[in-house]
N, C-alpha and C positions, 0 to 999 in steps of 0.2 A: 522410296518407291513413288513414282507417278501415281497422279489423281486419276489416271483411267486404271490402269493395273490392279489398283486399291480396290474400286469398281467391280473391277470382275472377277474378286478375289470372294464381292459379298455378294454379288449375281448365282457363280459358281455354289457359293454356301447354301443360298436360299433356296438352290433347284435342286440341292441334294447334293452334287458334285461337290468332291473335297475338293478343295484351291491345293496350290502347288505351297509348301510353306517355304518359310525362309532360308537360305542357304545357312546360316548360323545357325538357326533352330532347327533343320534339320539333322545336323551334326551331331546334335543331342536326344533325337527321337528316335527309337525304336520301333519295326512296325509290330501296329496294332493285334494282340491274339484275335483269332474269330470271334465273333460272338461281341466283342467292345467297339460296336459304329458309333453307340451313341456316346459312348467316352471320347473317341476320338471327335465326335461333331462337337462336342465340348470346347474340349481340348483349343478346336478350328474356328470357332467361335471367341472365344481370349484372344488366338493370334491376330485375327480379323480387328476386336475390338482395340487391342496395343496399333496396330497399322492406322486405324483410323485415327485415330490418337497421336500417333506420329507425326501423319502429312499435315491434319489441320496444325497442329503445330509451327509445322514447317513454314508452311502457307502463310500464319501469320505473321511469323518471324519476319518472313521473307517479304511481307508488304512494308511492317515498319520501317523496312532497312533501305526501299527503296524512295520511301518517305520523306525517308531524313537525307537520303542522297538527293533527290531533286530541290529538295529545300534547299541546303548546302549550296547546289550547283548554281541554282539562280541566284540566292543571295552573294555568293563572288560574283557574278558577271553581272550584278545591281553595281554593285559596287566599285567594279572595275570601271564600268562606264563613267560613273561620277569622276573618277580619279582621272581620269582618258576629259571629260569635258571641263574639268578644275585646270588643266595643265593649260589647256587650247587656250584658256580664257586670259589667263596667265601671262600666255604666251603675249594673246593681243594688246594687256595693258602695257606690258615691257614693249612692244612695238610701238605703242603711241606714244610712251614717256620718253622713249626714245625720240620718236618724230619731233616731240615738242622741245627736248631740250637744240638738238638739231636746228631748228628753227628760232629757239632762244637765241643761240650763238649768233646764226645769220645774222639776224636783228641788231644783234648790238655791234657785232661787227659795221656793218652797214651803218648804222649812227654813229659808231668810229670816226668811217672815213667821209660822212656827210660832215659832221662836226670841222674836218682836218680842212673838208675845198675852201668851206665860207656858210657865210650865211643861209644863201640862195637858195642852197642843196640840202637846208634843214628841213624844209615842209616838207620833198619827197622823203625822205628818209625817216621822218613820222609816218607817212603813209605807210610804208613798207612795213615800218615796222607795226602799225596796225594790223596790215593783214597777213600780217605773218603769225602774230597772235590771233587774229580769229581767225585761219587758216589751223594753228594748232590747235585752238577749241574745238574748233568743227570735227578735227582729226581727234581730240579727246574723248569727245561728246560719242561719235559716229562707234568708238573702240568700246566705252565702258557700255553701247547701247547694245553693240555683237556680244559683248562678253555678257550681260544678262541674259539676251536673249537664250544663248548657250545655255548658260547654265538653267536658266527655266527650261530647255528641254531633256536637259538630263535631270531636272529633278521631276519631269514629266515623263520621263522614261522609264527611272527608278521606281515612282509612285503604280508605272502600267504593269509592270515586271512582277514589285510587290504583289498591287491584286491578282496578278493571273497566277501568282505561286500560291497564295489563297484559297481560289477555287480548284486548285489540282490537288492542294493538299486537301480540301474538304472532298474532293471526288474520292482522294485516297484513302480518307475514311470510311466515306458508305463502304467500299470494297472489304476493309480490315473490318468495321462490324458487319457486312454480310458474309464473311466466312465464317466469324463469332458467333451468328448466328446459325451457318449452315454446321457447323463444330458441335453447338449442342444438340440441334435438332437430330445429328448424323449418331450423337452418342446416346442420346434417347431412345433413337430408334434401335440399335444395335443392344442398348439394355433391355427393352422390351422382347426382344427377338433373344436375348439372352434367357430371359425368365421363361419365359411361353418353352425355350428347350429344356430349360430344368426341371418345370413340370410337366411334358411330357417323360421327361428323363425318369422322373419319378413315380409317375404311374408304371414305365416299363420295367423300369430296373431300382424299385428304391436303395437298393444295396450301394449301388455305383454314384447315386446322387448323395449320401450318405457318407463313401469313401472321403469325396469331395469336398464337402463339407468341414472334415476333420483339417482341425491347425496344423503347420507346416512340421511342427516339431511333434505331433503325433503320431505322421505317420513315420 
């Protein structure tokens, strides 16, 4: 049953109007002889206090569950991200070892056929091969400096994700203790509102408060 329903099940109770009871437990009631309201206010009073009882319930239930699902949700899509910024990074150094073996071969290639003209064509063929190598450094250097940077942001990203699943799960809290709260203060007051009818119940009718009283196997 709804949290408003529930409401005005104890609204209805409080102003004297019987509430409509529940389609199960009406299947089981009989109506009331004349002269038995305060039995029946009784009676509507239990069904009241089980309903209350029920939804906080409910309501609790029903925060944990979405607690643990956001939790859940975030921590995959933390994680997905890192795996998504590992691969990228990956990707980069296998592109630069690439480049650089690439540029290996040129090189020695190229001092191959410097070696094969003559002498002459050995200094250039140093040189190239210099900055072929620190053309492949720079292209090293430049790959493993993307690939940090990367991964600093997905562990920058992970870490932002983390804290904000933190404070929603602590938001998620105050909400599950302020039902926990609102659950006993609701059952308090419905036991007090239960007592105050029994003894009125009991100045009017001790007999009927007295029935009630008796173990289930008595009567």
């Amino acid at each position: 049953m709804a949290d408003n329903g529930m409401r005005g099940r104890v609204k209805g109770l409080l102003a004297g109007t019987p509430p409509a009871p529940e389609p199960v437990v009406q299947q089981h009631m009989e109506p009331p002889p004349d002269g038995a309201s305060s039995a029946q206010n009784q009676r509507q009073a239990l069904l009241v206090l089980t309903l209350a009882q029920r939804t906080a319930d409910e309501h609790v239930a029903s925060a944990h569950h979405q607690a643990d699902k956001i939790f859940s949700d975030a921590q995959a899509t933390a994680q997905q991200i890192v795996r998504e910024a590992e691969a990228h990074a990956q990707d980069i150094r296998d592109e630069a070892d690439d480049a650089l073996a690439e540029a290996r071969a040129t090189a020695e290639q190229i001092a191959q056929e410097a070696q094969a003209h003559a002498e002459d064509t050995r200094q250039a063929a140093d040189e190239t091969l210099a900055d072929a190598r620190a053309r492949a450094a720079e292209i090293t250097k430049d790959a493993q400096s993307h690939a940090d940077e990367l991964q600093h942001q997905a562990e920058q990203r992970y870490q932002d994700i983390v804290g904000s699943l933190a404070t929603k799960r602590e938001a998620l809290q105050q909400q599950i203790e302020a039902l926990e709260h609102f659950d006993r203060e609701y059952r308090s007051r419905l036991t007090t509102f239960m007592q105050n009818q029994l003894r009125a119940l009991w100045v009017d009718q001790p007999e009927v408060v007295a029935e009630l009283e008796q173990p289930p196997g008595a009567a």
